[in-house]
Structures are given as C-alpha cells and as structure tokens.
CHARMM internal coordinates of N, CA and C (Angstrom, degrees):
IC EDIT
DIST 1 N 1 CA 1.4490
DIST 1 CA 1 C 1.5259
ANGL 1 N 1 CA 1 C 109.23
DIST 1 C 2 N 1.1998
ANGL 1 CA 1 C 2 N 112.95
DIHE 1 N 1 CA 1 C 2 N 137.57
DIST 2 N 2 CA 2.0920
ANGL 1 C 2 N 2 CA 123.09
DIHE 1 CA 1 C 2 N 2 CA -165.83
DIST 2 CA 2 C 1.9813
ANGL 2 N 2 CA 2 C 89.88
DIHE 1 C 2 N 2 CA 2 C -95.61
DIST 2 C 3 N 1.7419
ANGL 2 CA 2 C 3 N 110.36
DIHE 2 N 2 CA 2 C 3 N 124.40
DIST 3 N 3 CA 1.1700
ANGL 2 C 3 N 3 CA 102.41
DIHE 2 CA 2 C 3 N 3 CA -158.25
DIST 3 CA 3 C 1.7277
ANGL 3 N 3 CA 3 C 94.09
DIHE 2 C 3 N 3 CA 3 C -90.22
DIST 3 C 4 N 1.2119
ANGL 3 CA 3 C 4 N 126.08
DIHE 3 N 3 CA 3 C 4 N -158.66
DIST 4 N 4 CA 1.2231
ANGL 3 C 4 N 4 CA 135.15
DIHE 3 CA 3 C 4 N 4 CA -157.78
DIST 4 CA 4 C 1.6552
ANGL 4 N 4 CA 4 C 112.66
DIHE 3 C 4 N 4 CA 4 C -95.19
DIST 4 C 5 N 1.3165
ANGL 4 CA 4 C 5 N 103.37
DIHE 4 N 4 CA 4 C 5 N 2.88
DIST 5 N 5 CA 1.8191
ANGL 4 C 5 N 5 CA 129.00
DIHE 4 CA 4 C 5 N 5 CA -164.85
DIST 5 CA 5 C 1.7373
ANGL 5 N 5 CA 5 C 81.41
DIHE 4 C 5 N 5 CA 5 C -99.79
DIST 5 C 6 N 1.5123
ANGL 5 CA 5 C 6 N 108.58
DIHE 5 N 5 CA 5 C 6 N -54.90
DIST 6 N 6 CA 1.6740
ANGL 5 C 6 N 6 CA 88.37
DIHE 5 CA 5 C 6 N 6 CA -166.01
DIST 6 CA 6 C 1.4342
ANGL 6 N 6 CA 6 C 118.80
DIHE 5 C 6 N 6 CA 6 C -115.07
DIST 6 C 7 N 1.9333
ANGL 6 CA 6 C 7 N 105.50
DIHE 6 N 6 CA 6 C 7 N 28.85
DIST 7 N 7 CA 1.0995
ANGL 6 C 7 N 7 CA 91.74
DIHE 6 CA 6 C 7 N 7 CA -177.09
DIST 7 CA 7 C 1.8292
ANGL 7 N 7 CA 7 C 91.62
DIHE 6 C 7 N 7 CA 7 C -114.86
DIST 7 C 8 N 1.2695
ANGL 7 CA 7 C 8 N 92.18
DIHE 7 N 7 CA 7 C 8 N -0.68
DIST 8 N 8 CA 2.4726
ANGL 7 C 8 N 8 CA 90.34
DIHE 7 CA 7 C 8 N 8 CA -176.52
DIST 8 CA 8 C 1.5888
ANGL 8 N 8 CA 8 C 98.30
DIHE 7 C 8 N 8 CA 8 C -85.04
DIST 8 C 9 N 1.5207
ANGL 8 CA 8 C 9 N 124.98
DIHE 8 N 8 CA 8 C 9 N -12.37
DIST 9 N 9 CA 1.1598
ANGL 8 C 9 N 9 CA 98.77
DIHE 8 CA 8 C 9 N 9 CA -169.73
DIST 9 CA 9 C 1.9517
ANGL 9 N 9 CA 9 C 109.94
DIHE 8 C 9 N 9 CA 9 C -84.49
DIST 9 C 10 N 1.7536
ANGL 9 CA 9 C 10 N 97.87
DIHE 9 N 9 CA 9 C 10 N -33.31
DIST 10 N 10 CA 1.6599
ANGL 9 C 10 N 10 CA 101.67
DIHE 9 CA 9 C 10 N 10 CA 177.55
DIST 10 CA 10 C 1.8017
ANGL 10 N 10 CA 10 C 110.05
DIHE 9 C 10 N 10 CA 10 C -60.34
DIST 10 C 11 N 1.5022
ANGL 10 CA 10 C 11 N 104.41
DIHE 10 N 10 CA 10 C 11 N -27.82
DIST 11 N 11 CA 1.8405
ANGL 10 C 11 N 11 CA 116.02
DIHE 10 CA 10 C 11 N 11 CA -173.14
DIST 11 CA 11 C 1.9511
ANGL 11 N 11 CA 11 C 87.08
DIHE 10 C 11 N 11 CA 11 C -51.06
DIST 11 C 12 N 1.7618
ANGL 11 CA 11 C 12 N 99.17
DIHE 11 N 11 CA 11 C 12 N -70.39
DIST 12 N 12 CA 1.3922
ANGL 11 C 12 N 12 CA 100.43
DIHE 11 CA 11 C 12 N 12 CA -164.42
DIST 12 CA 12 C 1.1874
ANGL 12 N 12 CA 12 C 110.95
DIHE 11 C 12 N 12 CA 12 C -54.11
DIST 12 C 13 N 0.7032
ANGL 12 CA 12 C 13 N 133.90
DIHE 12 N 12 CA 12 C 13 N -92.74
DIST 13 N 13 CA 1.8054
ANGL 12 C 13 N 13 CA 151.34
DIHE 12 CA 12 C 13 N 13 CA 145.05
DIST 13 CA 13 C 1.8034
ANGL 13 N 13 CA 13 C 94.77
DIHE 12 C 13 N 13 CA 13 C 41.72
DIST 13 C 14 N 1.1778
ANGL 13 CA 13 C 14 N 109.68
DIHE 13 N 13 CA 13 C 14 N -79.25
DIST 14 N 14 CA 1.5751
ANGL 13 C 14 N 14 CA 140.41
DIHE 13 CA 13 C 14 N 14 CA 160.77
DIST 14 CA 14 C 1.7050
ANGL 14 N 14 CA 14 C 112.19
DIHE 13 C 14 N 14 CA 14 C -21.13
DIST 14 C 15 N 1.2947
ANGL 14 CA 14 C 15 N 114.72
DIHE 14 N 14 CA 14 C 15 N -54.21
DIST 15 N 15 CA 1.6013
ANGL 14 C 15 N 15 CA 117.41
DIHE 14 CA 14 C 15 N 15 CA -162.35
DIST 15 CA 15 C 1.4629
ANGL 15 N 15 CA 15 C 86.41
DIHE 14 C 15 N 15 CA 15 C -121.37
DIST 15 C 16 N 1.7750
ANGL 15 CA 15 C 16 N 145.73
DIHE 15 N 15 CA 15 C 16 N 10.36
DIST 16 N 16 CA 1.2267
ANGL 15 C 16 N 16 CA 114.99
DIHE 15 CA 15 C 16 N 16 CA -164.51
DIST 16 CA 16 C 1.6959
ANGL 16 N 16 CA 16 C 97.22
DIHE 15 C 16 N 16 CA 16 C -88.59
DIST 16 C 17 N 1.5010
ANGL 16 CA 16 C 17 N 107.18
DIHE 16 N 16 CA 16 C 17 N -15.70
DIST 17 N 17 CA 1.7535
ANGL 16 C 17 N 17 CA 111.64
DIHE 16 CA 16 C 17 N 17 CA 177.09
DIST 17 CA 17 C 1.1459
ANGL 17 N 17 CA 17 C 121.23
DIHE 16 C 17 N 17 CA 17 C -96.64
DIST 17 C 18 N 1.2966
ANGL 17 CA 17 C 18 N 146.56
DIHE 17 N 17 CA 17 C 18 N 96.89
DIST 18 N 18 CA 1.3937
ANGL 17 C 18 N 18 CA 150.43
DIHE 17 CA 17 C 18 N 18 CA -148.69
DIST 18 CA 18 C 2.1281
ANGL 18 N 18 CA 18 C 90.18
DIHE 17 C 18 N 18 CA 18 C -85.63
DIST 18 C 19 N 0.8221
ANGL 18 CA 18 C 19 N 94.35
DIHE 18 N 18 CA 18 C 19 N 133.51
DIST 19 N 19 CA 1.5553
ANGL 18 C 19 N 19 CA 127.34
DIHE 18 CA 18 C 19 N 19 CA 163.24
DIST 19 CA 19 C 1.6356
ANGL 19 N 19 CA 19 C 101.86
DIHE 18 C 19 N 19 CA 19 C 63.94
DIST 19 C 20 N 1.8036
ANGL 19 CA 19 C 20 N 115.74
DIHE 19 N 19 CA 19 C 20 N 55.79
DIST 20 N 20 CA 0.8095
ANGL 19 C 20 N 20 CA 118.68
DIHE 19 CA 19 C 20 N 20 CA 164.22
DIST 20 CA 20 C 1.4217
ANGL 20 N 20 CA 20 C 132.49
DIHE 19 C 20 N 20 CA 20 C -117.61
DIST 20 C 21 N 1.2255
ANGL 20 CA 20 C 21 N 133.65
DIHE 20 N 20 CA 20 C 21 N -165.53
DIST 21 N 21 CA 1.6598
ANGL 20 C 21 N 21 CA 105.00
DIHE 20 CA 20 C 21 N 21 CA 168.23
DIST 21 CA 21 C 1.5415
ANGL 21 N 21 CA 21 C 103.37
DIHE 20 C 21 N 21 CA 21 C -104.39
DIST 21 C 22 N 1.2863
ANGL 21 CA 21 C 22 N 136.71
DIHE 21 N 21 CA 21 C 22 N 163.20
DIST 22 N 22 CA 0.8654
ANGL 21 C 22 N 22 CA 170.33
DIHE 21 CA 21 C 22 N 22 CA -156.49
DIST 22 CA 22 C 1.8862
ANGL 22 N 22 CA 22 C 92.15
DIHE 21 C 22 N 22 CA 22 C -67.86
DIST 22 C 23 N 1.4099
ANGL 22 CA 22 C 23 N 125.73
DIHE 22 N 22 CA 22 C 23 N -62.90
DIST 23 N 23 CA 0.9335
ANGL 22 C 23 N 23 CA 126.31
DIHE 22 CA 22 C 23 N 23 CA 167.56
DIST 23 CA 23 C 1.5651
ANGL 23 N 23 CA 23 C 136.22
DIHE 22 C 23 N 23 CA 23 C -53.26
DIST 23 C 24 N 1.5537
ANGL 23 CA 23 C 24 N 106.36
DIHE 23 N 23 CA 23 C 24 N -42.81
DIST 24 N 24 CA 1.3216
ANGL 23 C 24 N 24 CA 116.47
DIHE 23 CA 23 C 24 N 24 CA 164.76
DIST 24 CA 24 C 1.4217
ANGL 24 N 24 CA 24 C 114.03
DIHE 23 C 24 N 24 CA 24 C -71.82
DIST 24 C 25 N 1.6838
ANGL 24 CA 24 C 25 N 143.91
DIHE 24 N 24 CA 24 C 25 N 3.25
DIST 25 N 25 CA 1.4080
ANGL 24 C 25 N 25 CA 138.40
DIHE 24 CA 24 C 25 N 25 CA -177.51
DIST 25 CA 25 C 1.3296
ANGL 25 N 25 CA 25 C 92.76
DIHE 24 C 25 N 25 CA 25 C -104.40
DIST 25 C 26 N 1.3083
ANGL 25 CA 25 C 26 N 133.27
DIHE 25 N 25 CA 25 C 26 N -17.61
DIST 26 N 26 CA 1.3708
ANGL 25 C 26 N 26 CA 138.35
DIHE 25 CA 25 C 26 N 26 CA -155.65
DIST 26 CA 26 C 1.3756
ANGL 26 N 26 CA 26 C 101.00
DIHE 25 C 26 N 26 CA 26 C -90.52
DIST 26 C 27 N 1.3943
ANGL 26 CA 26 C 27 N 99.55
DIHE 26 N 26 CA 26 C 27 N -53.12
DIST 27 N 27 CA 1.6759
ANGL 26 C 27 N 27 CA 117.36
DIHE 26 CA 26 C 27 N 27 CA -170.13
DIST 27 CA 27 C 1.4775
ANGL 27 N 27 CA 27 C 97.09
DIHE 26 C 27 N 27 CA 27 C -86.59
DIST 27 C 28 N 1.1845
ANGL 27 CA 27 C 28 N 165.05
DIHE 27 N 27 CA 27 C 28 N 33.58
DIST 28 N 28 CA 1.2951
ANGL 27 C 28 N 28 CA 166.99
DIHE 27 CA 27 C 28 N 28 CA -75.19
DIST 28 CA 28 C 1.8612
ANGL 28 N 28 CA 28 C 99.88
DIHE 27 C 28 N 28 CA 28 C 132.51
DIST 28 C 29 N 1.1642
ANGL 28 CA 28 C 29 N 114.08
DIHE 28 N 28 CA 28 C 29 N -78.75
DIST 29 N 29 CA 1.4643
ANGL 28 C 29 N 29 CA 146.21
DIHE 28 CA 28 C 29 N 29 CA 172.86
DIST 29 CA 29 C 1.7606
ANGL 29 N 29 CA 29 C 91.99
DIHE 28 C 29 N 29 CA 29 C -32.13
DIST 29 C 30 N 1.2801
ANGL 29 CA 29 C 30 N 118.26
DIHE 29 N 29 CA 29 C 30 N -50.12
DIST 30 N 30 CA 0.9734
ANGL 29 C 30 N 30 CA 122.02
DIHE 29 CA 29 C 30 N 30 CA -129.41
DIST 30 CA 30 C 1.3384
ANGL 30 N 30 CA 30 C 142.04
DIHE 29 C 30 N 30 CA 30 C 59.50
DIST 30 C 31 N 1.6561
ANGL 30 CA 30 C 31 N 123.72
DIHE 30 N 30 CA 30 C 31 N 15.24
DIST 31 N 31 CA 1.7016
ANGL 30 C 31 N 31 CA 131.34
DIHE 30 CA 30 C 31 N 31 CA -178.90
DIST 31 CA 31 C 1.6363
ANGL 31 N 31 CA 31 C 93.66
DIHE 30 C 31 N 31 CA 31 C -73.08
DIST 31 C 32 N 1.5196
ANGL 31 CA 31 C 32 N 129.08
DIHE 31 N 31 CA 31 C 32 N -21.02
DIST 32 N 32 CA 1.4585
ANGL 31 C 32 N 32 CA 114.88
DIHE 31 CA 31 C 32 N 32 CA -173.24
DIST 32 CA 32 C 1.3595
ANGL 32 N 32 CA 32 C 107.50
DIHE 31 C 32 N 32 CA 32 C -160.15
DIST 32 C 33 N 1.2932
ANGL 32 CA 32 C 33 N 128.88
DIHE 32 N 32 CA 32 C 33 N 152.15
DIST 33 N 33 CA 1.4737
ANGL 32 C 33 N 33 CA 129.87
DIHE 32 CA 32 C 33 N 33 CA 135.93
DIST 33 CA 33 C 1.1008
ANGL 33 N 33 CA 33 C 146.99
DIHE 32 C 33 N 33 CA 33 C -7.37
DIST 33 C 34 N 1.0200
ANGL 33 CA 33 C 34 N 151.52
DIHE 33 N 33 CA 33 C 34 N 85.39
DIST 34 N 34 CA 1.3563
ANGL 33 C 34 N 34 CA 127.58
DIHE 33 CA 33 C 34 N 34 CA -161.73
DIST 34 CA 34 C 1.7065
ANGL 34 N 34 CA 34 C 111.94
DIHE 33 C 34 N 34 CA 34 C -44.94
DIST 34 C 35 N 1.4526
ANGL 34 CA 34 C 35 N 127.72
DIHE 34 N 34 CA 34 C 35 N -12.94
DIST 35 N 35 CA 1.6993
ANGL 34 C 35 N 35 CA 115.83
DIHE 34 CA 34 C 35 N 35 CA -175.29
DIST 35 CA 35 C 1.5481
ANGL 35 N 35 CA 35 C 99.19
DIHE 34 C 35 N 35 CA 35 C -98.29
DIST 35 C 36 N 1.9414
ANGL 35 CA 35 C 36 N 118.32
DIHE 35 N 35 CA 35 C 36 N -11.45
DIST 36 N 36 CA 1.2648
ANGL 35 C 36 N 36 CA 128.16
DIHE 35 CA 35 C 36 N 36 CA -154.43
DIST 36 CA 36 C 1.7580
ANGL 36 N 36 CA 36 C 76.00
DIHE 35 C 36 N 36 CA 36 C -81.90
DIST 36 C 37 N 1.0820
ANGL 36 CA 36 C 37 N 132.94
DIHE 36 N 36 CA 36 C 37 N -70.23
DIST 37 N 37 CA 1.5012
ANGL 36 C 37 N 37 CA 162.22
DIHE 36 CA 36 C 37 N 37 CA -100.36
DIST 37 CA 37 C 2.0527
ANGL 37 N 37 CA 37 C 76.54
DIHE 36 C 37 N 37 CA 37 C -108.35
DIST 37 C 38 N 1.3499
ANGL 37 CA 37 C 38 N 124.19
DIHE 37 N 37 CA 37 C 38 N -60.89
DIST 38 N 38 CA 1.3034
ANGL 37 C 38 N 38 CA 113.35
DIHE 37 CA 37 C 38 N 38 CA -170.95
DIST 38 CA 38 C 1.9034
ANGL 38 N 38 CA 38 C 102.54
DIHE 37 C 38 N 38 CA 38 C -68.82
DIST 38 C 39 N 0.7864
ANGL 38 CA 38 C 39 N 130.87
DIHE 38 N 38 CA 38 C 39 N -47.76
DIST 39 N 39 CA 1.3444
ANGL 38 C 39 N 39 CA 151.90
DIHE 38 CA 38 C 39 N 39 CA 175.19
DIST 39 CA 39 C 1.9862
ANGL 39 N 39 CA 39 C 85.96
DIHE 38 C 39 N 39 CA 39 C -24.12
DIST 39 C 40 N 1.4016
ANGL 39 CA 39 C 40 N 104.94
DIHE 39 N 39 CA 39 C 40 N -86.54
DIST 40 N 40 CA 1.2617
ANGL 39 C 40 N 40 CA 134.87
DIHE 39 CA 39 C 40 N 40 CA -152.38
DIST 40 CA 40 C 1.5727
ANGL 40 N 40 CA 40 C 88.71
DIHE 39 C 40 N 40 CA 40 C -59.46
DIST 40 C 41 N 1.3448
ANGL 40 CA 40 C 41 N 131.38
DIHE 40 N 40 CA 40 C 41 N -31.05
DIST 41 N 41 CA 1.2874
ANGL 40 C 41 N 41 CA 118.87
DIHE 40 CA 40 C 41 N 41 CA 176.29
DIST 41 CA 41 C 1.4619
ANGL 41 N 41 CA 41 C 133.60
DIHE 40 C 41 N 41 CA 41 C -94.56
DIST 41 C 42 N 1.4412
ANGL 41 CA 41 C 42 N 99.93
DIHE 41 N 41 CA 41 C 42 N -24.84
DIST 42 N 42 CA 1.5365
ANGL 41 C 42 N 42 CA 103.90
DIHE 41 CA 41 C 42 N 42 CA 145.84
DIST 42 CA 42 C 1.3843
ANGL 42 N 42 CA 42 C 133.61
DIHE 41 C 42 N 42 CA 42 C -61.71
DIST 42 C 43 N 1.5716
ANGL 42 CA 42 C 43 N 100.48
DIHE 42 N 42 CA 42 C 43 N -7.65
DIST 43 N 43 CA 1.4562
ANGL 42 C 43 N 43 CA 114.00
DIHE 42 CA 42 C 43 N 43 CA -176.58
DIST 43 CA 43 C 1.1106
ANGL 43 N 43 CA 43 C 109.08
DIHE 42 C 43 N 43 CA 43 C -76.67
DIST 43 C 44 N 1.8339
ANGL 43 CA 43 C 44 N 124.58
DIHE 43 N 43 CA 43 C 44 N -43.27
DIST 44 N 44 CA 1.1527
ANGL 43 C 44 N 44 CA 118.28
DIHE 43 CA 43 C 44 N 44 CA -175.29
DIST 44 CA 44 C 1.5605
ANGL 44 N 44 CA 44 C 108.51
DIHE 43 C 44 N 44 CA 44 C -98.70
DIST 44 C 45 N 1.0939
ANGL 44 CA 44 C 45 N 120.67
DIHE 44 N 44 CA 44 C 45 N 24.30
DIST 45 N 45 CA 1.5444
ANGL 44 C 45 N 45 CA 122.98
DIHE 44 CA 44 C 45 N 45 CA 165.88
DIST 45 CA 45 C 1.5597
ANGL 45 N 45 CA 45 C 114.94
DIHE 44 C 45 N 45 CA 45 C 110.54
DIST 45 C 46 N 1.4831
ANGL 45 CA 45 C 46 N 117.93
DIHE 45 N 45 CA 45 C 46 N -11.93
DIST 46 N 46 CA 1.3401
ANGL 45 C 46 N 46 CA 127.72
DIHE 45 CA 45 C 46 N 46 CA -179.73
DIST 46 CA 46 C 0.8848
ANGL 46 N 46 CA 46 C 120.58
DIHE 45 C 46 N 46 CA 46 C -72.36
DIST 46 C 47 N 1.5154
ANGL 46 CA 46 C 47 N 124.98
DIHE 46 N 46 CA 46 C 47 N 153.37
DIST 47 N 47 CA 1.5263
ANGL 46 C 47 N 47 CA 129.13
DIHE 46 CA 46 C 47 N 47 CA 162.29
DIST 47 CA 47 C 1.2613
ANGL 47 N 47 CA 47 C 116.87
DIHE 46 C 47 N 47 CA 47 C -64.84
DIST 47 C 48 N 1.5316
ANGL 47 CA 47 C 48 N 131.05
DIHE 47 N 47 CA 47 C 48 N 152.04
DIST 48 N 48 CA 1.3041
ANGL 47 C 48 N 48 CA 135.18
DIHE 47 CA 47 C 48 N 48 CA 177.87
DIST 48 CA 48 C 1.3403
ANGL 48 N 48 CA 48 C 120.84
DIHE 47 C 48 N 48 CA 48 C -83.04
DIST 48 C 49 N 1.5674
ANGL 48 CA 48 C 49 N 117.23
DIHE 48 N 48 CA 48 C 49 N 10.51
DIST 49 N 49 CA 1.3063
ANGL 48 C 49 N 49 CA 127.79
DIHE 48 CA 48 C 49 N 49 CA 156.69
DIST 49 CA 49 C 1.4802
ANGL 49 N 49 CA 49 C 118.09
DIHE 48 C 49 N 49 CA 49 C -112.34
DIST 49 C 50 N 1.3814
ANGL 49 CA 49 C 50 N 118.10
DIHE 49 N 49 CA 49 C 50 N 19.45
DIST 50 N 50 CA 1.4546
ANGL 49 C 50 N 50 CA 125.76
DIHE 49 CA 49 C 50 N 50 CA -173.16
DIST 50 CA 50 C 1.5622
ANGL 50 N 50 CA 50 C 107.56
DIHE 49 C 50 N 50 CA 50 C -56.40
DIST 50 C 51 N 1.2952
ANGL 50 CA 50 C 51 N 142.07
DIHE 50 N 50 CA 50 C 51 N 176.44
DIST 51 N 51 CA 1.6062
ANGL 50 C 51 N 51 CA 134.63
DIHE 50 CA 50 C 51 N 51 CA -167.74
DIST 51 CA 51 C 1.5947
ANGL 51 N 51 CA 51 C 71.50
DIHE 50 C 51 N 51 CA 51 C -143.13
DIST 51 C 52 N 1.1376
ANGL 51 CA 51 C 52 N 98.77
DIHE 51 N 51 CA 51 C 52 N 146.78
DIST 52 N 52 CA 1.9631
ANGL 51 C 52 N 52 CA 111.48
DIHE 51 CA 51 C 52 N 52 CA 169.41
DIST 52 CA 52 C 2.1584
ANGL 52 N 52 CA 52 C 105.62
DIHE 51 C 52 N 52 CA 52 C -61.25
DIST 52 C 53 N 1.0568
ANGL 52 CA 52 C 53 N 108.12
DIHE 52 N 52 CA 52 C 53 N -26.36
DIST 53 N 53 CA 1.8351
ANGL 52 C 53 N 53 CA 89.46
DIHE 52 CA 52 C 53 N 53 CA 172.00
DIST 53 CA 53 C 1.1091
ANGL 53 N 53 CA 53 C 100.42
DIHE 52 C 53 N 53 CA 53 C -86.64
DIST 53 C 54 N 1.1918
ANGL 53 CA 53 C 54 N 144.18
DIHE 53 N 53 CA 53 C 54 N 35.00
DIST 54 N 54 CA 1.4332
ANGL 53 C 54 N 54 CA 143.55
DIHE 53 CA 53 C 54 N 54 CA 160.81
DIST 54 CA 54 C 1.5991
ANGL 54 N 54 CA 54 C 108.44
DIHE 53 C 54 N 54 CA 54 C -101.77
DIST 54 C 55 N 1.1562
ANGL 54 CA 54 C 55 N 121.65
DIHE 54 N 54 CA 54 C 55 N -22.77
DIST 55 N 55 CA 1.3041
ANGL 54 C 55 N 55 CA 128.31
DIHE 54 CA 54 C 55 N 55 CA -154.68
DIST 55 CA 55 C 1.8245
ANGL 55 N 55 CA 55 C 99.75
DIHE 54 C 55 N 55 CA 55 C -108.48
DIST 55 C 56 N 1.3589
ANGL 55 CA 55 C 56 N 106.14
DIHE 55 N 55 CA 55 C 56 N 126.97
DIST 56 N 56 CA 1.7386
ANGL 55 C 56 N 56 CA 115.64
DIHE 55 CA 55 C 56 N 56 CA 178.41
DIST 56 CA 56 C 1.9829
ANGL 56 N 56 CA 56 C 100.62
DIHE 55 C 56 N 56 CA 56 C -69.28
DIST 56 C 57 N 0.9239
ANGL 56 CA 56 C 57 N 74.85
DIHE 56 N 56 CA 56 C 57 N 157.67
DIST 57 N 57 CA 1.8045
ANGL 56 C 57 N 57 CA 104.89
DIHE 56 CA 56 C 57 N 57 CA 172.44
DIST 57 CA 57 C 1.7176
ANGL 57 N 57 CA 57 C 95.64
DIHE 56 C 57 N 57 CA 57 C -38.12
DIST 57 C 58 N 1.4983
ANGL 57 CA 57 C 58 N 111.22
DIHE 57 N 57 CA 57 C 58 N -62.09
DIST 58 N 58 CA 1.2931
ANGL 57 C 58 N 58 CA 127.63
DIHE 57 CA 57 C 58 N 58 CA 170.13
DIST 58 CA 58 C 1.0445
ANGL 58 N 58 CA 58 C 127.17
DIHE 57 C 58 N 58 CA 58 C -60.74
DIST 58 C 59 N 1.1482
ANGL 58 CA 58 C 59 N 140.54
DIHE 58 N 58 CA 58 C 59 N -10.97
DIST 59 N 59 CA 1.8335
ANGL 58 C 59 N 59 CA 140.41
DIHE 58 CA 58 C 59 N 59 CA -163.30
DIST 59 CA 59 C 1.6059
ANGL 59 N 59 CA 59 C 81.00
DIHE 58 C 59 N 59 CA 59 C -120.22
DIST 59 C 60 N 1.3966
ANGL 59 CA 59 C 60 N 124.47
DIHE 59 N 59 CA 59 C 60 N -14.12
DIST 60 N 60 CA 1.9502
ANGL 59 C 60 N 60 CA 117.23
DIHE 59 CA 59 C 60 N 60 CA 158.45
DIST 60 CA 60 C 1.3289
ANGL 60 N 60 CA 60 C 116.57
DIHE 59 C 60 N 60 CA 60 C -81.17
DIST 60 C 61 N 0.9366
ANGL 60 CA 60 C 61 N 154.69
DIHE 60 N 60 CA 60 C 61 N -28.36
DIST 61 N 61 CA 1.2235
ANGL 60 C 61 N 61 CA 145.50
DIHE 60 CA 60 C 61 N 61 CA 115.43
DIST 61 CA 61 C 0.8807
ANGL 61 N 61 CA 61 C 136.86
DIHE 60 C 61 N 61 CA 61 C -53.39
DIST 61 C 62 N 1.4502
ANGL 61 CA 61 C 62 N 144.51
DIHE 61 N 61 CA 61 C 62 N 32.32
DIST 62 N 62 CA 1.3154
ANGL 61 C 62 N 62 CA 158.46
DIHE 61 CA 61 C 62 N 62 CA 128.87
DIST 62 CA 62 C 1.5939
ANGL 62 N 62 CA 62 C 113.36
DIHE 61 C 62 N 62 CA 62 C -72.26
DIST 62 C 63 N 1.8579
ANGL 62 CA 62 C 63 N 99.71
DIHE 62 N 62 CA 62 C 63 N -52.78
DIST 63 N 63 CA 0.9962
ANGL 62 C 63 N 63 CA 109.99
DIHE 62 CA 62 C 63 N 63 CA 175.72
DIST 63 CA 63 C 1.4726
ANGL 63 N 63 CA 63 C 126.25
DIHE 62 C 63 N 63 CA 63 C -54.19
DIST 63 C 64 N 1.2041
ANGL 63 CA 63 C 64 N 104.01
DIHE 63 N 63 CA 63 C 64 N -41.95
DIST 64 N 64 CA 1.6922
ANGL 63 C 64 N 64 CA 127.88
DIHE 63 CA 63 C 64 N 64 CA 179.82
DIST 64 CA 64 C 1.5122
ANGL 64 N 64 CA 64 C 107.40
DIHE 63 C 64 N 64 CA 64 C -56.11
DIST 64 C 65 N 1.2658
ANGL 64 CA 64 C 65 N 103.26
DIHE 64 N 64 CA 64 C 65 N -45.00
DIST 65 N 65 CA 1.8265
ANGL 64 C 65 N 65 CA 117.58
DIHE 64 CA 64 C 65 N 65 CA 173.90
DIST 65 CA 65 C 1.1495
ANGL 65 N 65 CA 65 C 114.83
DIHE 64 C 65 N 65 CA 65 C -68.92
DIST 65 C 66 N 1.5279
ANGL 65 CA 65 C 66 N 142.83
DIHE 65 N 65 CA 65 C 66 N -14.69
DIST 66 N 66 CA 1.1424
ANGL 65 C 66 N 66 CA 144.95
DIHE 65 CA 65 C 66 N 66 CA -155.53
DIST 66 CA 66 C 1.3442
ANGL 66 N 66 CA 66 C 114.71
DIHE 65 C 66 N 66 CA 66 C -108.08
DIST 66 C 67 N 1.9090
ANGL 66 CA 66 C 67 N 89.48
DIHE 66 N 66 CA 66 C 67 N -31.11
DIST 67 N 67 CA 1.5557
ANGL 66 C 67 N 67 CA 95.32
DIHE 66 CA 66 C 67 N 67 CA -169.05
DIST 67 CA 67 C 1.3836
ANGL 67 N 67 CA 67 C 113.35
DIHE 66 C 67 N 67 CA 67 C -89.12
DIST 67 C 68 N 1.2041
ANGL 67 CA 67 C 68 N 115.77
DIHE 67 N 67 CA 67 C 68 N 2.08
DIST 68 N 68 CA 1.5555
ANGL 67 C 68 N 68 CA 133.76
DIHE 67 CA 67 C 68 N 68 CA -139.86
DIST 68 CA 68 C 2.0499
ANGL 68 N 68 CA 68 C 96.75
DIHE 67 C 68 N 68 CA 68 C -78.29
END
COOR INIT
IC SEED 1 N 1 CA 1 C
IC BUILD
C-alpha cells in the first residue's frame, strides 16, 4: 500500500496546473518524465491524455505505485 507521504505529492502535482493533462503536471512537477509519467498511466489502465479529475481516489494510488 503507497502511504500518504507519496501519494499527496502526485494528488498535488496532478491538480496544481489547471487545464492540463495529467501527464504534463507530473512531468512539470518534476515527480516524472514525461515517458515515466505516460508509462505509469497506462499502467494503471488510463489514457495518456487523462486530466487528474478523471482519475478516482484509487487510480492515485495506483498511480503513486507505478511511478515509484
């Protein structure tokens, strides 16, 4: 289980850029790559244009696990 230390920073990270994708706030953030960040979201079943209000409570900690 991804504890609450490494799963608030992808949450923020995620929503701190309003009308971006999910991948570009990541890779932005610096928490990933932009190929790390598509990788990790195809991992948990998402599209690589997903926007973070697309993504459940749960598919953030997936994410968090993926990127790890």
């Amino acid at each position: 289980m991804a504890s609450i230390s490494e799963v608030r920073p992808v949450v923020e990270a995620a929503f701190a850029h309003r009308r971006k994708t999910a991948v570009n706030a990541l890779a932005q953030a610096g928490l990933a790559s932009r190929a790390e960040a598509e990788q990790s979201l195809v991992a948990i079943g998402k599209a690589t244009n997903a926007r973070a209000e697309e993504l459940t409570p749960q598919e953030f900690v997936q994410l968090a696990r993926a990127l790890r």
